[in-house]
N, C-alpha and C positions, 0 to 999 in steps of 0.2 A: 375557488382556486383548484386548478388541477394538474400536481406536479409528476413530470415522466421522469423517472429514470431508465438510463439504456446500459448496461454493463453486461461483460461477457460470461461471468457468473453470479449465482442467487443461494446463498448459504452460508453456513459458516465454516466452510473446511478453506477459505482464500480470505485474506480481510476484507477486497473491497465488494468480493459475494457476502462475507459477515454486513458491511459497513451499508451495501446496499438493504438489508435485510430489516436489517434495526429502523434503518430512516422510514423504510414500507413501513413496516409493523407500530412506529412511535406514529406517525401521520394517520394512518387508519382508525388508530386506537382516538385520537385527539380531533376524528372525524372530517376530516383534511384527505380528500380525494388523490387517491397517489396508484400508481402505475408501476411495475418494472416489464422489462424488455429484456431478455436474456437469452443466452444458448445454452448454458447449461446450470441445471440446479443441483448443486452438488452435497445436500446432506439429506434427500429425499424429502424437502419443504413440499407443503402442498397449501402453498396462500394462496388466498385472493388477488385477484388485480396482477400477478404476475403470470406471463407468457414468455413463450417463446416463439424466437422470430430468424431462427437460423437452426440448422444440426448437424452432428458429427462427420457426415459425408460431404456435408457443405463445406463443411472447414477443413477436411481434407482437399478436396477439389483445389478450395483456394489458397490452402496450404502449400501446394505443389505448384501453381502456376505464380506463386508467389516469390518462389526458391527459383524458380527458371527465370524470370524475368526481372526482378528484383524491386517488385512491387507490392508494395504493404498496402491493403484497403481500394484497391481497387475493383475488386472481383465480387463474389458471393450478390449477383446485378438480383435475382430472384427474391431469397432472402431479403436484401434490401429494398426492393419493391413491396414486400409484404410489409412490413415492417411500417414504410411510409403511408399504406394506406391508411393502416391502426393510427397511424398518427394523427392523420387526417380526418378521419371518422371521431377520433376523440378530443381533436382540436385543445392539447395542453396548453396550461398557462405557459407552465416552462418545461423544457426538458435539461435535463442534466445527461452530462456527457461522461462517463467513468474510462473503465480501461477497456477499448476497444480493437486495440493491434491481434487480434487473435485467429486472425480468416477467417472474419466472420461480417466485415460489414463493407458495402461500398460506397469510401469516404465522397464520390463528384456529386452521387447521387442524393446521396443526405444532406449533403450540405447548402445544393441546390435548393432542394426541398425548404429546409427555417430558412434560407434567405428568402425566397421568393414571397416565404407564409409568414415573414416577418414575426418568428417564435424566437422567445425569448429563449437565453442558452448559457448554462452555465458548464462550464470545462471545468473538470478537476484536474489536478497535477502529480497524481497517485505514482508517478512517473515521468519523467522530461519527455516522452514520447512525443506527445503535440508540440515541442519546442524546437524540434531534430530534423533532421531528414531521414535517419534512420535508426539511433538507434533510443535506448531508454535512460541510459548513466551519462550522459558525457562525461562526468566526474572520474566517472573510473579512470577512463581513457589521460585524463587532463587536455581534453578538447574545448577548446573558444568558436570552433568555428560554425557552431549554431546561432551565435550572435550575430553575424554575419548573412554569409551565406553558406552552409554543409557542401561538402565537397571531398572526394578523396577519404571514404570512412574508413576510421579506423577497426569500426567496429561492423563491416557488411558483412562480415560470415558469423556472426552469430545473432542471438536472439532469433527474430524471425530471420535466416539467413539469407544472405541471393549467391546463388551456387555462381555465377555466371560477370553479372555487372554489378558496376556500383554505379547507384541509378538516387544516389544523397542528394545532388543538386538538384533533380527534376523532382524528387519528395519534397525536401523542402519548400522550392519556390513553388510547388501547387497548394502544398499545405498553404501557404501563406497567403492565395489567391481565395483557397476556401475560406479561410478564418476570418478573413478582412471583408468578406461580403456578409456578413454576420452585422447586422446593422444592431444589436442592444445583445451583446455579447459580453460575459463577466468570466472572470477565472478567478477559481480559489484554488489558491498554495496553502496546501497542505502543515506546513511548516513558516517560519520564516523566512530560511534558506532557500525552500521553493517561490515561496514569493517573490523573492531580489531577481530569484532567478527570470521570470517569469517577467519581471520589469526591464529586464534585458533582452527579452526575446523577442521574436516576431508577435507576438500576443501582448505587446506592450501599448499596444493602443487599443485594448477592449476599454467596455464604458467603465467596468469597476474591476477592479484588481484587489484581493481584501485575504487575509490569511485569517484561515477559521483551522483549528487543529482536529483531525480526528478523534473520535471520541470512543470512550471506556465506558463500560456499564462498572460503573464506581462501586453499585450494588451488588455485584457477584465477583469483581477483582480488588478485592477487602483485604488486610491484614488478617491474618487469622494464626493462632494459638499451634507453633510449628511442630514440636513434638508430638504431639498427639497425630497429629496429617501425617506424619513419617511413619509411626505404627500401624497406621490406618494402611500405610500402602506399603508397609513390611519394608522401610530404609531405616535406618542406624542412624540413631541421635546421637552418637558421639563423635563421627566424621562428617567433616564439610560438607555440603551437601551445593553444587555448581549447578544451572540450568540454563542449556540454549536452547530456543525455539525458531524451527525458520520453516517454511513448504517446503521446500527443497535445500538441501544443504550440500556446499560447491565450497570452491576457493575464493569464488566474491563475498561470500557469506563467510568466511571465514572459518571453515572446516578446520584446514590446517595448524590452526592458531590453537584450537579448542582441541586437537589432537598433541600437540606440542606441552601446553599445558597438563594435562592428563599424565604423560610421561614424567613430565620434570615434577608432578606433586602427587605420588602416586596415593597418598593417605586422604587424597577427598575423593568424593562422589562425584560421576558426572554422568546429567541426565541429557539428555539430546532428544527434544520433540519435533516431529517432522520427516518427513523421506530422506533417507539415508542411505549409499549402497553402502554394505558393512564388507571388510577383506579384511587380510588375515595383520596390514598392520593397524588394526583398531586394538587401543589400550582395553587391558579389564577392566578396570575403573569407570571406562564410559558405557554408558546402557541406551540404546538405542529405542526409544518406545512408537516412534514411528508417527502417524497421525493421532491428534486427540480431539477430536469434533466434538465433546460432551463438555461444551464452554464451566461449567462448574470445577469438572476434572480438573481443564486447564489451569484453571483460575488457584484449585490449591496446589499445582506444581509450583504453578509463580511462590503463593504464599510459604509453601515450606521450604524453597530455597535459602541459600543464605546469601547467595550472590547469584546476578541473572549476567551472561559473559551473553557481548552482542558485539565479535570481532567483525562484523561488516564494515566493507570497502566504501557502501554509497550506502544511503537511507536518504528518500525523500521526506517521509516522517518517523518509522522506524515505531508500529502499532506493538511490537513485542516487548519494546521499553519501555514505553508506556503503561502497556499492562503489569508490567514486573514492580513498576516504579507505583502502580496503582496498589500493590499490594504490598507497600513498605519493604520493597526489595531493593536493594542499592544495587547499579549496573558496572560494569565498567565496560567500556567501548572505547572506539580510537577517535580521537578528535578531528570527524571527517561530517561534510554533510549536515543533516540536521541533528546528529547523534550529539554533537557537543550541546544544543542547544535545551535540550532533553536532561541531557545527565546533568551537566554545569558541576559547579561544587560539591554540591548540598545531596543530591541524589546519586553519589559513589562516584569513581574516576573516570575521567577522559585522558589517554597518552595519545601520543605521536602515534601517525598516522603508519602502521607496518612495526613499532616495533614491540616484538613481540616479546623482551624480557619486560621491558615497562609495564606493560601487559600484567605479567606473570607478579612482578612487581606490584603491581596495585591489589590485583588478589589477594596478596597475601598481607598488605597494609588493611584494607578491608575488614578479614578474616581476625585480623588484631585488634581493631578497635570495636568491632563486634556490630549486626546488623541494626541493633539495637541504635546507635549513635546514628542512623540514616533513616530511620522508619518513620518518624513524626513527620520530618520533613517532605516525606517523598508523597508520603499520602498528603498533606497539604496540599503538595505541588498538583498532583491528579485532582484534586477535587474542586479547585481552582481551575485550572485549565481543561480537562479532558472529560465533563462531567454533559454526559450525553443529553440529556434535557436543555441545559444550557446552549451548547454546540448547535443543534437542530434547531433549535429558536434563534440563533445567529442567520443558518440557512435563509429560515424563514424570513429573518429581515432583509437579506439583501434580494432574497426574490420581489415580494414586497415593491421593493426599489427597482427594482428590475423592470417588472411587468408594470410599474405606475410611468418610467420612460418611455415604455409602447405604448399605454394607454395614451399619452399626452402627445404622441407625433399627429 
C-alpha cells in the first residue's frame, strides 16, 4: 500500500502540517509507504518521502489572480501539473486531500486527474472549505446556504478574499461537478459536528462518510506535577495561572473575550501562545509568548495551566482543546461547533455562545472547585478518543475499505 498525502503545509508550527507529519513519520516507522506533497515546510523538517510541489512566488501569482477574479484553486496550472506527474509515476493507493485553499493548487486539473485514474481519495474536513463555495465557517456567519446552492456570500471579502465578484455560485456548483466525478470517494469529519455537517452537504453521497477524531501524542501531552513547570519557567504558584493557544489570534478566535477577562480578574495569569499584534490596550497580566514549535514546551504550558480559555466563534475540532484536555486541563469554551462536544461536563464548561460574563463566570467556578476535580476525567477522555496509534489505525481501516471497493469494480 502506498498512501499520498497533499496539504499546504509539513510541520509542526500549523496542526494540519503537525497532523500531516505524525501520519508520515507513524506509516514510515510501521513500514507502510507514505508520501506528503506540500508547499511549505514550516519547522525546517527534512523527511523522507516529502516534497514539494508548489512555492512562494506561485502562491503569490495565484494569490493575486485569485483576489481579482474571485477564484480559489483555479490557477498555480504548472505546479499542478508537476504535482500530477509525481502522482502518476508513483501511482498511490490512495491519496488524501488536507487543506488546500492556499494558492497553491489547481482544483479542474486535479480532480480530472483521480477520476480519470480512478484513485482512491479521501477528504478531510479540517475546515467546511470543500462544503462551500467560498468560504471556511459558514457557522460564523449562520449560513445554510451551502446546503443548497452558495450564493450572495457573506463572507467574499475575507479569508481568501475576491476584491471584485462574488463568484460562490460558480465555486460551488464546480466544486460539486469535481467531487461527484470521484467514483470511490470518502470523507472524514474531523468531529462529529463535522460529520452531520458533511451528511448535509454536496459530499453527502461519497462512498463512506465516518468521523475519526484527530489525534494527540498522549505520550508528550500528559498531566504533569504543575508547580515545579511554573518554576521551571519562573510563573508564580500562588496565582491562577489561564492559557490560550491559537496561530493567529483575532476576534473569531476570541481575542477580545480573553482581553475582557484579564481586566475583570486582574489577580490571574494569562498566557497567550501564538501570533499576536500586541497595542497599548493589552492588560499586564497577559504575556504574549508568541509561537512554540518545541511540541514538549507546549505540552507543559498546557500541563501547568490551571484552565485552558478556548473563546472560539467556530472549531471544526478544536486540536487546542484537546491538547489541554490531554493534559488533565479543564477548558471552558462557548457551546458552539464542535467545542461543546469536547468539553461536555466532565472536562470544565461550555456557556452560551458570545456571552462573555458566563464566560467569566465559569472561570471562576473552575478556579473554586479546583483543577484537580477535572483532571482524572479529562485524561480519560483523551486516551480514549484521541490516542494517535488508535486514530491512524482507524485511517488505515477505512483505506483498507476504500482501495478493496476499487479493487472489486
Amino acid at each position: 500500500m502506498k498512501i499520498v498525502q497533499i496539504n499546504t503545509t509539513y510541520g509542526v508550527s500549523d496542526s494540519t502540517g503537525r497532523t500531516s507529519q505524525e501520519m508520515h513519520r507513524w506509516l514510515r516507522e510501521h513500514k507502510i509507504s507514505s508520501i506528503v506533497y506540500c508547499v511549505t515546510v514550516n519547522d525546517g523538517s527534512h523527511d523522507k518521502g516529502v516534497y514539494y510541489f508548489s512555492g512562494q512566488r506561485q502562491q503569490k501569482i495565484h494569490g493575486l489572480l485569485s483576489r481579482v477574479t474571485g477564484l480559489q484553486g483555479y490557477f498555480s496550472f504548472l505546479p499542478t501539473v508537476k504535482l500530477i506527474k509525481c502522482l502518476y509515476l508513483e501511482k498511490p493507493s490512495v491519496v488524501i486531500l488536507r487543506v488546500l485553499h492556499s494558492n497553491c493548487l489547481n482544483f479542474p486539473l486535479l480532480f480530472r486527474f483521480l477520476s480519470k485514474n480512478k484513485i482512491a481519495t479521501v477528504m478531510m474536513t479540517h475546515d467546511c472549505w470543500y462544503m462551500t463555495g467560498h468560504c471556511m465557517s459558514p457557522a460564523f456567519f449562520q449560513c445554510e446556504k451551502w446546503q443548497t446552492v452558495c450564493k450572495k456570500c457573506p463572507a467574499i471579502h475575507m479569508y481568501n478574499p475576491s476584491w471584485f465578484f462574488d463568484t460562490s455560485k460558480k465555486c460551488f456548483l464546480d466544486k460539486k461537478k469535481w467531487f461527484s466525478s470521484l467514483s470511490n470517494l470518502a470523507v472524514v469529519g474531523v468531529s462529529d459536528w463535522a460529520t452531520e455537517l458533511v451528511k448535509m452537504s454536496m459530499l453527502q453521497n461519497a462512498k463512506i462518510i465516518r468521523r475519526i477524531y484527530n489525534w494527540i501524542d498522549i505520550d508528550i501531552f500528559k498531566p504533569v506535577e504543575n508547580k515545579a513547570l511554573r518554576h521551571s519557567y519562573q510563573y508564580s504558584d500562588t496565582k491562577p495561572l489561564l492559557l490560550g493557544v491559537a496561530s493567529k489570534w483575532s476576534e473569531a478566535k476570541g481575542l477580545q473575550v480573553i482581553i475582557k477577562v484579564a481586566k475583570e480578574m486582574p489577580d490571574v495569569q494569562i498566557i497567550l501562545i501564538g501570533f499576536c499584534k500586541k497595542d497599548n490596550t493589552m492588560p499586564e497580566n497577559i504575556k504574549l509568548i508568541g509561537e512554540v514549535s518545541d511540541i514538549r514546551k507546549l505540552a507543559d504550558y498546557y500541563a501547568m495551566a490551571d484552565i485552558f480559555l478556548n473563546p472560539s466563534l467556530y472549531e471544526t475540532f478544536g486540536k487546542t482543546t484537546a491538547e489541554a484536555i490531554s493534559c488533565g486541563t479543564p477548558v471552558v469554551a462557548y457551546r458552539t461547533t464542535a467545542c461543546l462536544e469536547l468539553v461536555g461536563d466532565k472536562h470544565g464548561v461550555a456557556v452560551e455562545i458570545g456571552n462573555e460574563e458566563k464566560f467569566i463566570l465559569a472561570i471562576k467556578e473552575i478556579l473554586k472547585k479546583g483543577k484537580q476535580g477535572f483532571s482524572l476525567d479529562c485524561r480519560r477522555f483523551a486516551e480514549k478518543e484521541f490516542s494517535k496509534e488508535a486514530n491512524i489505525k482507524k485511517y488505515l481501516e477505512l483505506i483498507d475499505e476504500l482501495v478493496e471497493q476499487n479493487d472489486n469494480k
